[in-house]
Biopython code that builds the backbone (N, CA, C, O; Angstrom):
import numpy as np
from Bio.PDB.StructureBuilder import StructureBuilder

atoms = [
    (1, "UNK", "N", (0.835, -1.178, 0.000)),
    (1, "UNK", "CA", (0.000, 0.000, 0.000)),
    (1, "UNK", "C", (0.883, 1.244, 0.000)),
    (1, "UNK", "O", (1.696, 1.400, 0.911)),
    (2, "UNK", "N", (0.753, 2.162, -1.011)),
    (2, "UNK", "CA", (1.324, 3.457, -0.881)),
    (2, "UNK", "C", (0.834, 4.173, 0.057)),
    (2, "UNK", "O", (-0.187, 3.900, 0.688)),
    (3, "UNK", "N", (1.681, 5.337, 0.238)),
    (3, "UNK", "CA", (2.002, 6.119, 2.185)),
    (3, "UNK", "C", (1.820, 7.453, 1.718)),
    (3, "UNK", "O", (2.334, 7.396, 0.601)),
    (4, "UNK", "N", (1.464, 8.462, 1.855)),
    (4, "UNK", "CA", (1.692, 9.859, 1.983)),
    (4, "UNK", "C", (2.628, 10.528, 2.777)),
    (4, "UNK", "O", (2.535, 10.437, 4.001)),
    (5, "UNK", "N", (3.280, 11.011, 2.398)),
    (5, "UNK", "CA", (4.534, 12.073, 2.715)),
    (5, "UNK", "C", (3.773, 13.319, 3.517)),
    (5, "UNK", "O", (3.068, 13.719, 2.591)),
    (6, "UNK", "N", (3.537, 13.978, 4.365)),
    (6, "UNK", "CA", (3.223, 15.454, 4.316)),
    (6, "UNK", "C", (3.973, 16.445, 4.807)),
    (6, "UNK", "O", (4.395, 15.950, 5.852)),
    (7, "UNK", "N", (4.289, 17.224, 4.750)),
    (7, "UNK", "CA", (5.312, 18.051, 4.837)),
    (7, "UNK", "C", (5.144, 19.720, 5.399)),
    (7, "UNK", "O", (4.792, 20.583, 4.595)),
    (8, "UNK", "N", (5.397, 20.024, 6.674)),
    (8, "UNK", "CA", (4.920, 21.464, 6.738)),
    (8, "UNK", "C", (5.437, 21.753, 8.056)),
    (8, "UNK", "O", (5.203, 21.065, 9.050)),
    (9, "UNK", "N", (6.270, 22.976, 8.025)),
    (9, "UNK", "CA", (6.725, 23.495, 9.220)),
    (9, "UNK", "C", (6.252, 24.300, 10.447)),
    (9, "UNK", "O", (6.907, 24.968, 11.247)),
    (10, "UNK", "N", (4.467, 23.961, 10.343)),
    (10, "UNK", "CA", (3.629, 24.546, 11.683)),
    (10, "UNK", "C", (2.954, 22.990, 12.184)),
    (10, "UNK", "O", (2.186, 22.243, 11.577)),
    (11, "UNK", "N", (3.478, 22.883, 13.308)),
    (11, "UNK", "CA", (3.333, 21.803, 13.941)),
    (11, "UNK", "C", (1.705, 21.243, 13.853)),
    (11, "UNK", "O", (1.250, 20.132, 13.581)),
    (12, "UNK", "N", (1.156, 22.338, 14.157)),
    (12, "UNK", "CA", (-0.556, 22.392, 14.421)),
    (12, "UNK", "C", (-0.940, 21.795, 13.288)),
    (12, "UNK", "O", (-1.595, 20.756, 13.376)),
    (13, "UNK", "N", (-0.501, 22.504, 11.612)),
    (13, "UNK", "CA", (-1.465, 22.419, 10.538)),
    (13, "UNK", "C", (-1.274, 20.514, 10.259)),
    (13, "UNK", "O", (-2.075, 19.796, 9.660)),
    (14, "UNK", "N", (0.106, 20.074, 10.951)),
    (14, "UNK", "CA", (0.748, 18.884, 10.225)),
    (14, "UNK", "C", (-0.039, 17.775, 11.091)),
    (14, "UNK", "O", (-0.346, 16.634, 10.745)),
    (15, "UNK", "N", (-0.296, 18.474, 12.399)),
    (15, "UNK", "CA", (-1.301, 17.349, 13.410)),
    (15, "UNK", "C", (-2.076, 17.175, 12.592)),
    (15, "UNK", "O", (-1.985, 16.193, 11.855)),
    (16, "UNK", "N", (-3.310, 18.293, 12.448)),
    (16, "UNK", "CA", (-4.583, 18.042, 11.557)),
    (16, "UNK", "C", (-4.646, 17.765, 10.699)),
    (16, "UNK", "O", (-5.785, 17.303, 10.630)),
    (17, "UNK", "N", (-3.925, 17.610, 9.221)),
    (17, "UNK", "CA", (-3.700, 17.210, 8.371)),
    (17, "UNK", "C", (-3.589, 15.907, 8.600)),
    (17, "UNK", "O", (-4.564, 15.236, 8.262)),
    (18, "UNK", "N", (-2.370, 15.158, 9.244)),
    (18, "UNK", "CA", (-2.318, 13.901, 9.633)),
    (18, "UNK", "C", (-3.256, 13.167, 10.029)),
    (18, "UNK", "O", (-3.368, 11.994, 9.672)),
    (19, "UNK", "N", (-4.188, 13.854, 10.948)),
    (19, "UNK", "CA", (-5.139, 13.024, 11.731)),
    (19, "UNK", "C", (-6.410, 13.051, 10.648)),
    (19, "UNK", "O", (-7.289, 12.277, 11.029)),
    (20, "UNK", "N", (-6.663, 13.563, 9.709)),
    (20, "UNK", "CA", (-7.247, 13.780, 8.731)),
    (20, "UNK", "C", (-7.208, 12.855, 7.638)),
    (20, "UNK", "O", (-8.231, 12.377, 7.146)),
    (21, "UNK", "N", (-5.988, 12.579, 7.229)),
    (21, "UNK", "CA", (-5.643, 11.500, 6.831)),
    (21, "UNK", "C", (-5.403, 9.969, 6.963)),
    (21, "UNK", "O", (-5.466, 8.981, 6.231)),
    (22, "UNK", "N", (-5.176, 10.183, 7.920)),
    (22, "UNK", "CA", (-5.148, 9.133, 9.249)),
    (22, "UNK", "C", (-6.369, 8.285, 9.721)),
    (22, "UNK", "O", (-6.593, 7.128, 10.077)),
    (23, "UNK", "N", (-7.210, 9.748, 9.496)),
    (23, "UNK", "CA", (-8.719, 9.229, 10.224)),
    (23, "UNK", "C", (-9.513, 8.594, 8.877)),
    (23, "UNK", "O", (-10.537, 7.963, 9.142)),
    (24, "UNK", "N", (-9.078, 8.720, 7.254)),
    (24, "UNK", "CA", (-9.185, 8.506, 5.895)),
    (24, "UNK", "C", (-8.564, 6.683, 5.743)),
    (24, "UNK", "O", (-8.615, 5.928, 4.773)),
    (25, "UNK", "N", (-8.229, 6.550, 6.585)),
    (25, "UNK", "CA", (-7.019, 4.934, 6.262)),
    (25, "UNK", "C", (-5.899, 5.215, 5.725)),
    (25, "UNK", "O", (-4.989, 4.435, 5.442)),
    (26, "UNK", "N", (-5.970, 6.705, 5.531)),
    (26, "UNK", "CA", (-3.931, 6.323, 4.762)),
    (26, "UNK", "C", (-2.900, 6.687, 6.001)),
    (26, "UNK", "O", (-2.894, 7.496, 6.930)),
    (27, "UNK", "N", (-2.183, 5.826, 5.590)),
    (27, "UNK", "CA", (-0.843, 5.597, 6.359)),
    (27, "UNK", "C", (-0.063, 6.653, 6.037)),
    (27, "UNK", "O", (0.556, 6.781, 4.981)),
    (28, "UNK", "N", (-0.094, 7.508, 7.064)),
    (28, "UNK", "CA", (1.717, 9.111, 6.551)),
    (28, "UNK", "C", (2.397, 9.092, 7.177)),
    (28, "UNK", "O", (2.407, 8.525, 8.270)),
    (29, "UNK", "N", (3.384, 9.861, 6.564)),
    (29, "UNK", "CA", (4.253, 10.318, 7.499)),
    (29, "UNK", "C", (4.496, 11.719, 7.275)),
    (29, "UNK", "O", (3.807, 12.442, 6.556)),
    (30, "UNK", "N", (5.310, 11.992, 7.797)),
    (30, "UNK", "CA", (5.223, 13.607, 8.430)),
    (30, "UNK", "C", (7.183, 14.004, 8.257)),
    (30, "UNK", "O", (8.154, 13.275, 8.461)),
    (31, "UNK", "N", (7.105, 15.231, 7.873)),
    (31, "UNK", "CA", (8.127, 16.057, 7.549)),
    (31, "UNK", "C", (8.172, 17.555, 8.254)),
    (31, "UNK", "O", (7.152, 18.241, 8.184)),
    (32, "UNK", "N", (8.897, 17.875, 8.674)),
    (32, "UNK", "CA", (9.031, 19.768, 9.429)),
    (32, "UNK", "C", (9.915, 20.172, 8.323)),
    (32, "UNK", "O", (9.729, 21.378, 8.161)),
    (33, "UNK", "N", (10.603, 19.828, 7.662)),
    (33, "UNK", "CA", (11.511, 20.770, 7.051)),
    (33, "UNK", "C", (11.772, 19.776, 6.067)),
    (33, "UNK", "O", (11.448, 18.601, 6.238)),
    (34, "UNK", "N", (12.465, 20.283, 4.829)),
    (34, "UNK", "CA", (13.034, 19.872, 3.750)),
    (34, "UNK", "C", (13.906, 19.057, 3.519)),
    (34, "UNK", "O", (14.046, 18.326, 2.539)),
    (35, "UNK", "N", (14.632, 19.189, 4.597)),
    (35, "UNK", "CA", (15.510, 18.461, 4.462)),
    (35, "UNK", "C", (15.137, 17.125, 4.778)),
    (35, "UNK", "O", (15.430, 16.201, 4.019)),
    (36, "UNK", "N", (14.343, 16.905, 6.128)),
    (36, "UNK", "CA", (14.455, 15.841, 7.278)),
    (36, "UNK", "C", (12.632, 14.889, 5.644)),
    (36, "UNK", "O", (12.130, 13.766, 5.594)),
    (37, "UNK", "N", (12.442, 15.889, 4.964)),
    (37, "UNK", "CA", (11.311, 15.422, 3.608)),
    (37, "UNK", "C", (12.413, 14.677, 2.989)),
    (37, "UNK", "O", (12.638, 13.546, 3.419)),
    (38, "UNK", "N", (13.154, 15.168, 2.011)),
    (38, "UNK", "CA", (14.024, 14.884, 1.182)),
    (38, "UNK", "C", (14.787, 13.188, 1.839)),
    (38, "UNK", "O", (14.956, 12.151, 1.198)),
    (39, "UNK", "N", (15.115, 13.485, 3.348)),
    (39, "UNK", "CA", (15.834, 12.184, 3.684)),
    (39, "UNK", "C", (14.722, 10.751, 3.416)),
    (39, "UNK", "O", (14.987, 9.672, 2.888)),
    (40, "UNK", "N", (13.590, 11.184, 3.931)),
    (40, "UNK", "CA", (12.918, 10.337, 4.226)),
    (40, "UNK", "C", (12.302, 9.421, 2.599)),
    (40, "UNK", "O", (12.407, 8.219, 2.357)),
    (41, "UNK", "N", (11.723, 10.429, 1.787)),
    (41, "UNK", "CA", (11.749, 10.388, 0.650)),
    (41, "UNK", "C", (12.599, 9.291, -0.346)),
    (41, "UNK", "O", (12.160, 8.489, -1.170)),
    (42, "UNK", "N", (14.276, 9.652, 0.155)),
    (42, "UNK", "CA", (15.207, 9.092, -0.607)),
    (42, "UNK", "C", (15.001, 7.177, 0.172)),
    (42, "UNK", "O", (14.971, 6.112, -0.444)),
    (43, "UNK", "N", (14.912, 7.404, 1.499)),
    (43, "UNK", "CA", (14.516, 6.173, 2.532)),
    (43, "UNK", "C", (13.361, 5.076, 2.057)),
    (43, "UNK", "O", (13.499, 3.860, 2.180)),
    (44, "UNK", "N", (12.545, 5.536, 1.661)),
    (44, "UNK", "CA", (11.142, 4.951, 1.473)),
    (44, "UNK", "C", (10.855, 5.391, -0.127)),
    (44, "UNK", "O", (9.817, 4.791, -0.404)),
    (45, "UNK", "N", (11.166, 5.949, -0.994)),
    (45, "UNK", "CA", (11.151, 6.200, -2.244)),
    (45, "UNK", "C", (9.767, 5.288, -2.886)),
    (45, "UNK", "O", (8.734, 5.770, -3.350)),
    (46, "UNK", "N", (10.137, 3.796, -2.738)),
    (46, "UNK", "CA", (9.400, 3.166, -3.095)),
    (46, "UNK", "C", (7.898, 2.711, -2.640)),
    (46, "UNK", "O", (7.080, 1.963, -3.176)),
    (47, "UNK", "N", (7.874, 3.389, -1.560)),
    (47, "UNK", "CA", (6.715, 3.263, -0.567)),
    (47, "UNK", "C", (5.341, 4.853, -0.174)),
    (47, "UNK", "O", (4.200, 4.911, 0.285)),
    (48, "UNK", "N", (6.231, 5.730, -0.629)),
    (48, "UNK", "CA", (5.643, 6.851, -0.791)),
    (48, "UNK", "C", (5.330, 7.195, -2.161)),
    (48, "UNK", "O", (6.095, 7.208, -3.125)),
    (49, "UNK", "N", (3.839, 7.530, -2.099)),
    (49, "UNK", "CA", (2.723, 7.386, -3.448)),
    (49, "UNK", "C", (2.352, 8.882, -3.229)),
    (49, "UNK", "O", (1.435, 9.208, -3.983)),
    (50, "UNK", "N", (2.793, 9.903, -2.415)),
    (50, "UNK", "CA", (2.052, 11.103, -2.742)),
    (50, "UNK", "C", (2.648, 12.117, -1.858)),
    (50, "UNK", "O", (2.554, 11.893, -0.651)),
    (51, "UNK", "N", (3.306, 13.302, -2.277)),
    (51, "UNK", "CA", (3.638, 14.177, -1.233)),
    (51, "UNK", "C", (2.439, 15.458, -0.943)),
    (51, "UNK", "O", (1.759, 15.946, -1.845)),
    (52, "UNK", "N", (2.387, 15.728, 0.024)),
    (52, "UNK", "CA", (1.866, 16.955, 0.434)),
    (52, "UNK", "C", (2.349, 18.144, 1.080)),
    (52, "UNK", "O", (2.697, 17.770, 2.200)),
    (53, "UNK", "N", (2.579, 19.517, 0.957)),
    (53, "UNK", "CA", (3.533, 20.055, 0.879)),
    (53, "UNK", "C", (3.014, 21.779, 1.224)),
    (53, "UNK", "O", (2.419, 22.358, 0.315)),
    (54, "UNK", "N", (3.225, 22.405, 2.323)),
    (54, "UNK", "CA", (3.428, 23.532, 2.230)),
    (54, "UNK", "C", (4.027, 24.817, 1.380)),
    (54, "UNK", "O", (5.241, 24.636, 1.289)),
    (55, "UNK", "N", (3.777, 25.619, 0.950)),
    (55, "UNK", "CA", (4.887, 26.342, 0.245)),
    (55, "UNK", "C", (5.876, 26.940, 1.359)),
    (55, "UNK", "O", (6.815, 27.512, 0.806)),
    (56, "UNK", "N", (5.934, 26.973, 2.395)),
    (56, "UNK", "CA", (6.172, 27.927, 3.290)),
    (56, "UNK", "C", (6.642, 26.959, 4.389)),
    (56, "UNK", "O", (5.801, 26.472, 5.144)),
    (57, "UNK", "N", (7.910, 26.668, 4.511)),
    (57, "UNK", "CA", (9.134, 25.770, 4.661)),
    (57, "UNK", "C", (9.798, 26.548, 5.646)),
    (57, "UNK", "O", (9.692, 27.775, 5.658)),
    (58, "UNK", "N", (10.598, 25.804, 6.622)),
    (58, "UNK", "CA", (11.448, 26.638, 7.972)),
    (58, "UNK", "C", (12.730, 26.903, 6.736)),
    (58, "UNK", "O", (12.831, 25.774, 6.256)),
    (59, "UNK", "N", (13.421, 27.515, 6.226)),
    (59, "UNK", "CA", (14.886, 27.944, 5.593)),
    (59, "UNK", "C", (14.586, 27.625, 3.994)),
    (59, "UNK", "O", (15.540, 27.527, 3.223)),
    (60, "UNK", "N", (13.069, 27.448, 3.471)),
    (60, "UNK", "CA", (13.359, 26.721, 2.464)),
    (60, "UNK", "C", (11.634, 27.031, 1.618)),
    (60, "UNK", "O", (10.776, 27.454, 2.392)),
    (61, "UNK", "N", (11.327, 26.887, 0.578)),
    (61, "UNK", "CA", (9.804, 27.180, -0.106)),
    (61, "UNK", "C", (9.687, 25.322, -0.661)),
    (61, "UNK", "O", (10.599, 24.559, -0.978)),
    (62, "UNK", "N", (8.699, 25.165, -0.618)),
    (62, "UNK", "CA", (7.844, 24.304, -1.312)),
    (62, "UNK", "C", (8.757, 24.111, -2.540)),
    (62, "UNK", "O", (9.499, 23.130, -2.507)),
    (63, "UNK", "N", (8.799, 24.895, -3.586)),
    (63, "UNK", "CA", (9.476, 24.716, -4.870)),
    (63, "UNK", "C", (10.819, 24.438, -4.585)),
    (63, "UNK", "O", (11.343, 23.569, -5.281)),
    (64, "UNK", "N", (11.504, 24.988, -3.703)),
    (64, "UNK", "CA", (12.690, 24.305, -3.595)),
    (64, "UNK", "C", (12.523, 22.568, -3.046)),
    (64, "UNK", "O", (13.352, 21.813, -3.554)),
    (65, "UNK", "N", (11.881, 22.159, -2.417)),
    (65, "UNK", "CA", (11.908, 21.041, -1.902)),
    (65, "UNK", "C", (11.463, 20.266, -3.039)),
    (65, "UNK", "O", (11.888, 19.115, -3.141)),
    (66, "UNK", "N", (10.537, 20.804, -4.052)),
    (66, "UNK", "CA", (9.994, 19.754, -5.142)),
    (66, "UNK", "C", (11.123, 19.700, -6.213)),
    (66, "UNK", "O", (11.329, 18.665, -6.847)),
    (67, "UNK", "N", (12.200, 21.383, -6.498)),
    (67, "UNK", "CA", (12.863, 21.189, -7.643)),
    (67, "UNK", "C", (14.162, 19.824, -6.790)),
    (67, "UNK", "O", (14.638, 19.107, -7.671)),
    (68, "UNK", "N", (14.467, 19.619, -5.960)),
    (68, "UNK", "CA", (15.183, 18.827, -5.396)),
    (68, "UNK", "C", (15.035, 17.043, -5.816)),
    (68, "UNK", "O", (15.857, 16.219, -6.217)),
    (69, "UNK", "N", (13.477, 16.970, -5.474)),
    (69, "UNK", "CA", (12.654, 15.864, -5.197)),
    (69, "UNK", "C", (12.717, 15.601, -6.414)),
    (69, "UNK", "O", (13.341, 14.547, -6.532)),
    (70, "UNK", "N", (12.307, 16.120, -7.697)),
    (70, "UNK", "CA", (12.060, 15.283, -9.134)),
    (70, "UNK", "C", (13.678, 15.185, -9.635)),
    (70, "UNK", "O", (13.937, 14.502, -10.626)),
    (71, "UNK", "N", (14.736, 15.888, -8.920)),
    (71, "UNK", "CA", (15.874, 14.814, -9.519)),
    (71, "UNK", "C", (16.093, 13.240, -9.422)),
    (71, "UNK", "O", (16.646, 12.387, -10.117)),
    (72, "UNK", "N", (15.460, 13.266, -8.340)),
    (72, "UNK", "CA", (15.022, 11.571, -7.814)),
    (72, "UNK", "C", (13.601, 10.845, -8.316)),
    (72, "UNK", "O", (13.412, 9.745, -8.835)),
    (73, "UNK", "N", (12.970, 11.580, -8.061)),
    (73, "UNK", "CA", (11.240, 11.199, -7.943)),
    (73, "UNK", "C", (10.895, 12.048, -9.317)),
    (73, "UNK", "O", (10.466, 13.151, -8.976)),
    (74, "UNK", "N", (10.928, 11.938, -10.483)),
    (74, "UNK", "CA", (10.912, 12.873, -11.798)),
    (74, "UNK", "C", (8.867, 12.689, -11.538)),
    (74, "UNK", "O", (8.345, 13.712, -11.982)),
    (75, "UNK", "N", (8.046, 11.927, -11.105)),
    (75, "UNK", "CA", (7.101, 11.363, -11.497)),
    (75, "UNK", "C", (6.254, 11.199, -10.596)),
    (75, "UNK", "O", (5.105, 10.799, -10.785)),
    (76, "UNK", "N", (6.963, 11.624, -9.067)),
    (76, "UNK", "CA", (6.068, 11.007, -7.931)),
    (76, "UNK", "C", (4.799, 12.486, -8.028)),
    (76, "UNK", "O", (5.014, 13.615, -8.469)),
    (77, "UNK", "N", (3.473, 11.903, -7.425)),
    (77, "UNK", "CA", (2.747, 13.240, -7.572)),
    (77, "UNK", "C", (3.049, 14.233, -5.887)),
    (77, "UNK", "O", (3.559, 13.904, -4.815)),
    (78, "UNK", "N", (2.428, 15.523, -6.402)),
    (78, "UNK", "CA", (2.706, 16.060, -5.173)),
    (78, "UNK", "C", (1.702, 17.607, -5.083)),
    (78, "UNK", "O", (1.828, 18.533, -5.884)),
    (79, "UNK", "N", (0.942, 17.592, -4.179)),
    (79, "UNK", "CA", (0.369, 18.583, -3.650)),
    (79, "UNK", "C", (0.584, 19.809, -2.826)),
    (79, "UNK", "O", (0.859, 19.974, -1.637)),
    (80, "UNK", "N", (0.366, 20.638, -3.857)),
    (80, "UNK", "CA", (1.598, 21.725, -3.128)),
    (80, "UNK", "C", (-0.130, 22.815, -2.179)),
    (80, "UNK", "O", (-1.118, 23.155, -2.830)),
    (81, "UNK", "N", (0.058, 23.106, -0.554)),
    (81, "UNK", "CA", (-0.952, 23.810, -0.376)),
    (81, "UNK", "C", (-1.299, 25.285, -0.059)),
    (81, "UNK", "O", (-2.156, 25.503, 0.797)),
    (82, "UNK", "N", (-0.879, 25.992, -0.496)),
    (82, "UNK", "CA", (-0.606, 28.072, -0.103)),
    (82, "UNK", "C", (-1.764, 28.783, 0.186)),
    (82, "UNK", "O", (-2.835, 28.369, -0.257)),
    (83, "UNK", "N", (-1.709, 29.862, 0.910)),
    (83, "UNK", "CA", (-2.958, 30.930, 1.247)),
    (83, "UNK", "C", (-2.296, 32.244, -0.140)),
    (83, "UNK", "O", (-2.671, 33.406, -0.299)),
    (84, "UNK", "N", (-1.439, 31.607, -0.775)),
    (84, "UNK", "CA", (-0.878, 33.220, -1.752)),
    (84, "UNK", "C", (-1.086, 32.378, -3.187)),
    (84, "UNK", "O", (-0.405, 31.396, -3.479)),
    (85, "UNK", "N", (-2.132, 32.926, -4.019)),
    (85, "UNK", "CA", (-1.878, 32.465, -5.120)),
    (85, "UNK", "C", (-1.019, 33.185, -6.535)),
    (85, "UNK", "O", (-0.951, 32.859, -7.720)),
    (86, "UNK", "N", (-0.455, 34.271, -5.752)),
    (86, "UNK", "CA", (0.836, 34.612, -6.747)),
    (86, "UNK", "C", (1.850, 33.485, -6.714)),
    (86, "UNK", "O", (1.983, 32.997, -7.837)),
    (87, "UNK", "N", (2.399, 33.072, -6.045)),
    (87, "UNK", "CA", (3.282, 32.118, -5.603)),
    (87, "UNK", "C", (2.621, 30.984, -6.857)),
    (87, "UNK", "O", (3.611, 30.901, -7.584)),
    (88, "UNK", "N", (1.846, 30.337, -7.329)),
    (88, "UNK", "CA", (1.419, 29.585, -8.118)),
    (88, "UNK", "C", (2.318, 29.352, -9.184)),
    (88, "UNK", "O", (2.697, 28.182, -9.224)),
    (89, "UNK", "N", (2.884, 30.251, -10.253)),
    (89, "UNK", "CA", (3.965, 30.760, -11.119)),
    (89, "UNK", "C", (5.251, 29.604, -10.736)),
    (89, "UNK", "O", (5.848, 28.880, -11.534)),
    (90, "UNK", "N", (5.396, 29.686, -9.596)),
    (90, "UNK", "CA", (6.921, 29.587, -9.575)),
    (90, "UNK", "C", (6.784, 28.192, -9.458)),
    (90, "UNK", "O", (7.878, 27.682, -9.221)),
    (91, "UNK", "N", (5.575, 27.114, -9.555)),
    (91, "UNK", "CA", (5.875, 25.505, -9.561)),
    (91, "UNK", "C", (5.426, 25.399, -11.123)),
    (91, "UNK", "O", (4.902, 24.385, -11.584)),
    (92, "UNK", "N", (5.623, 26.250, -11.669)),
    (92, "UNK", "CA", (5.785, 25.953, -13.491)),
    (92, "UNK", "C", (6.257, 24.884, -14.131)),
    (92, "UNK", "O", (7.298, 25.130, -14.740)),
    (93, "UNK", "N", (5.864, 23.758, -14.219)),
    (93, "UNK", "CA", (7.189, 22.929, -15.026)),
    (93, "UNK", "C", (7.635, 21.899, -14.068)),
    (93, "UNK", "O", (8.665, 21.253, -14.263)),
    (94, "UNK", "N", (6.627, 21.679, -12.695)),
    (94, "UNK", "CA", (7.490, 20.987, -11.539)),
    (94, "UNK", "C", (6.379, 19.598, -11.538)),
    (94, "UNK", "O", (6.578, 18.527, -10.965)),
    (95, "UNK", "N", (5.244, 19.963, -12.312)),
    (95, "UNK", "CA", (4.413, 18.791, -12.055)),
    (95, "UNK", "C", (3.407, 18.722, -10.784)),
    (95, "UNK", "O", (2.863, 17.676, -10.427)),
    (96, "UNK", "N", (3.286, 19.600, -10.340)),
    (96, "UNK", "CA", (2.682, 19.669, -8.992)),
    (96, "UNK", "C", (0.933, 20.264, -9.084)),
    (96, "UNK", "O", (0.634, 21.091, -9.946)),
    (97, "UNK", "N", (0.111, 19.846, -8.312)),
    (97, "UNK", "CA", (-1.060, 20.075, -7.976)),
    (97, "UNK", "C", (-0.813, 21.135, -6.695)),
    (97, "UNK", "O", (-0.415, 21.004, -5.538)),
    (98, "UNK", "N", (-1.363, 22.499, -7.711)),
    (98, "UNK", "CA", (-1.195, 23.640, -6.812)),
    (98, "UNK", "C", (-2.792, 24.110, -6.097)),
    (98, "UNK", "O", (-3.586, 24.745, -6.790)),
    (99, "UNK", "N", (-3.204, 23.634, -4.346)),
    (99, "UNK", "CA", (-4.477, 24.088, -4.361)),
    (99, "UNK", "C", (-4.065, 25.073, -3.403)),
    (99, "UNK", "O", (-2.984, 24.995, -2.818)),
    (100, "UNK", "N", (-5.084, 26.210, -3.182)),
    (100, "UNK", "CA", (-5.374, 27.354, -1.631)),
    (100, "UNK", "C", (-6.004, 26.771, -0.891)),
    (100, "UNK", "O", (-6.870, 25.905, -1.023)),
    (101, "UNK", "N", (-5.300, 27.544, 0.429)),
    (101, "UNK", "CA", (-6.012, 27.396, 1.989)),
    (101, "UNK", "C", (-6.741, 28.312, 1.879)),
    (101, "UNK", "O", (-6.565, 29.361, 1.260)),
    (102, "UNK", "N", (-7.765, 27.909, 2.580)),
    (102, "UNK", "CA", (-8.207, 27.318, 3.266)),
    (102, "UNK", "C", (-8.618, 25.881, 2.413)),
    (102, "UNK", "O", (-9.080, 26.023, 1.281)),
    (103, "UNK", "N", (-8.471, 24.716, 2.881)),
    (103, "UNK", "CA", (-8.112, 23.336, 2.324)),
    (103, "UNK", "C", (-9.300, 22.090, 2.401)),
    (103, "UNK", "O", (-8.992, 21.030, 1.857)),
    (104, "UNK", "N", (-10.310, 22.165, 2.897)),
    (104, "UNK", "CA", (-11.317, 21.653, 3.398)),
    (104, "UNK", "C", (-10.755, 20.019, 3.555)),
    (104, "UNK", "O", (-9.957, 19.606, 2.714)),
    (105, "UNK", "N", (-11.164, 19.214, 4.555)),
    (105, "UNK", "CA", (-10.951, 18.574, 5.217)),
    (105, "UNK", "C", (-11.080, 17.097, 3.595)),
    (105, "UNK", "O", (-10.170, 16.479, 3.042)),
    (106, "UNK", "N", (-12.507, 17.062, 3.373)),
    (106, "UNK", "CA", (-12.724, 16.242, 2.754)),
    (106, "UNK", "C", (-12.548, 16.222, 1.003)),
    (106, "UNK", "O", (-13.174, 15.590, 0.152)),
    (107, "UNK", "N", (-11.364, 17.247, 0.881)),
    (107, "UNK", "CA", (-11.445, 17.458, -0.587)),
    (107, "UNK", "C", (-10.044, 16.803, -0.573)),
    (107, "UNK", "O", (-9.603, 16.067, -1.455)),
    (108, "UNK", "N", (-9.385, 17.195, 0.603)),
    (108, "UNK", "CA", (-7.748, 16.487, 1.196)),
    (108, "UNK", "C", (-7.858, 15.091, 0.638)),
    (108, "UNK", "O", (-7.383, 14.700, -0.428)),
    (109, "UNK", "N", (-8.473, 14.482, 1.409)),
    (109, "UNK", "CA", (-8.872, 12.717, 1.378)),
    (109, "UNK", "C", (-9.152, 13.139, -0.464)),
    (109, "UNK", "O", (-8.113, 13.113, -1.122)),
    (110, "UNK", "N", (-9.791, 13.318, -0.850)),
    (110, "UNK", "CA", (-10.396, 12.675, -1.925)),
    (110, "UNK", "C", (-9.012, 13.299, -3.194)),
    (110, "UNK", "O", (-9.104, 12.765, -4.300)),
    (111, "UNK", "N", (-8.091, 14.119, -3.062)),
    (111, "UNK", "CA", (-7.511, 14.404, -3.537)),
    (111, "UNK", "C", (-5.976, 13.433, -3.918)),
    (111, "UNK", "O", (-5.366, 13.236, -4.969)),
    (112, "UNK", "N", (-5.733, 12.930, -2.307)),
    (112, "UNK", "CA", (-4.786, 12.343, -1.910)),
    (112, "UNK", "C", (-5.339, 11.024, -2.340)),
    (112, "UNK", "O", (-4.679, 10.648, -3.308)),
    (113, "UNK", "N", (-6.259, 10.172, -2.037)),
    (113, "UNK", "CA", (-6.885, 9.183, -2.229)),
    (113, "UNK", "C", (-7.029, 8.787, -4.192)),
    (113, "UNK", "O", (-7.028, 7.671, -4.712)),
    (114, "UNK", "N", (-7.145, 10.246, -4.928)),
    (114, "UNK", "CA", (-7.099, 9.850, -6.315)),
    (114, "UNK", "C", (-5.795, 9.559, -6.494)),
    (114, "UNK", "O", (-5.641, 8.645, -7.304)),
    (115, "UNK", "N", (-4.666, 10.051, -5.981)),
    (115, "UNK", "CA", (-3.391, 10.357, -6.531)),
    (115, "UNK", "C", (-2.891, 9.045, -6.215)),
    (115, "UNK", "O", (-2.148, 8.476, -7.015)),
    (116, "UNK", "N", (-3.396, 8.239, -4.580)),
    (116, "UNK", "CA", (-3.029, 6.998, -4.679)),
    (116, "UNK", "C", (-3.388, 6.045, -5.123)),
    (116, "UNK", "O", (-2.609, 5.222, -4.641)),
    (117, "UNK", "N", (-4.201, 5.414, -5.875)),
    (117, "UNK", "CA", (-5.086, 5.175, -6.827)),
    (117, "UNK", "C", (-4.729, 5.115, -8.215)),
    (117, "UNK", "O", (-5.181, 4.467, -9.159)),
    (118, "UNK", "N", (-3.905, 5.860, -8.114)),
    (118, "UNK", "CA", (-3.613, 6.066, -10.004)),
    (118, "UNK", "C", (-2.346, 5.019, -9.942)),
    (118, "UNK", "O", (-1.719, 4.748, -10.966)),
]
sb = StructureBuilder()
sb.init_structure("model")
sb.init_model(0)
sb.init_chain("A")
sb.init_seg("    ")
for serial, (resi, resn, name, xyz) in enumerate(atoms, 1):
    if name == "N":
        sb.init_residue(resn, " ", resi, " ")
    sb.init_atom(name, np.array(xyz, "f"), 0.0, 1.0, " ", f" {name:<3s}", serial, name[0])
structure = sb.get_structure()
């Protein structure tokens, strides 16, 4: 069974998200920063079916963590989630599913749930 990745450096949003998912049947795991994403990523490569992803990273943006990720993962899908939709622009070309917060609970599941699925 593929795992979800999620990724976000406010402790709070990554609880609820998780438990959201969690409370959905999928199995995640959880990332604070880019880097400690990227390790885990390279770790489980084969086991993670979907990232989810803040733009707004402790030292680091969303796009940096994805232009990183498809040197490895050219293909894995990934959900990028922002309250700024200027910021949209800059995952040009990265392959990513760009949605706004506010995020509703049950569009999460059904979003994450297509991507694992495919």
């Amino acid at each position: 069974m593929l795992q979800v990745l999620l990724v976000d450096d406010d402790p709070l949003q990554l609880r609820v998200r998780n438990s959201i998912l969690h409370g959905a049947g999928v199995v995640v795991h959880t990332a604070t920063n880019a880097e400690s994403a990227l390790a885990l990523l390279r770790s489980m490569k084969d086991k993670i079916g979907v990232v989810v992803t803040d733009h707004h990273l402790s030292g680091h943006t969303g796009t940096d963590l994805v232009r990183e990720m498809r040197v490895f993962a050219p293909s894995l899908p990934v959900v990028v989630l922002s309250g700024m939709p200027e910021i949209e622009d800059e995952y040009e070309g990265l392959n990513v599913i760009f949605r706004f917060k506010p995020f509703p609970p049950d569009e999460l599941i059904k979003v994450v749930q297509d991507l694992l699925s495919q």
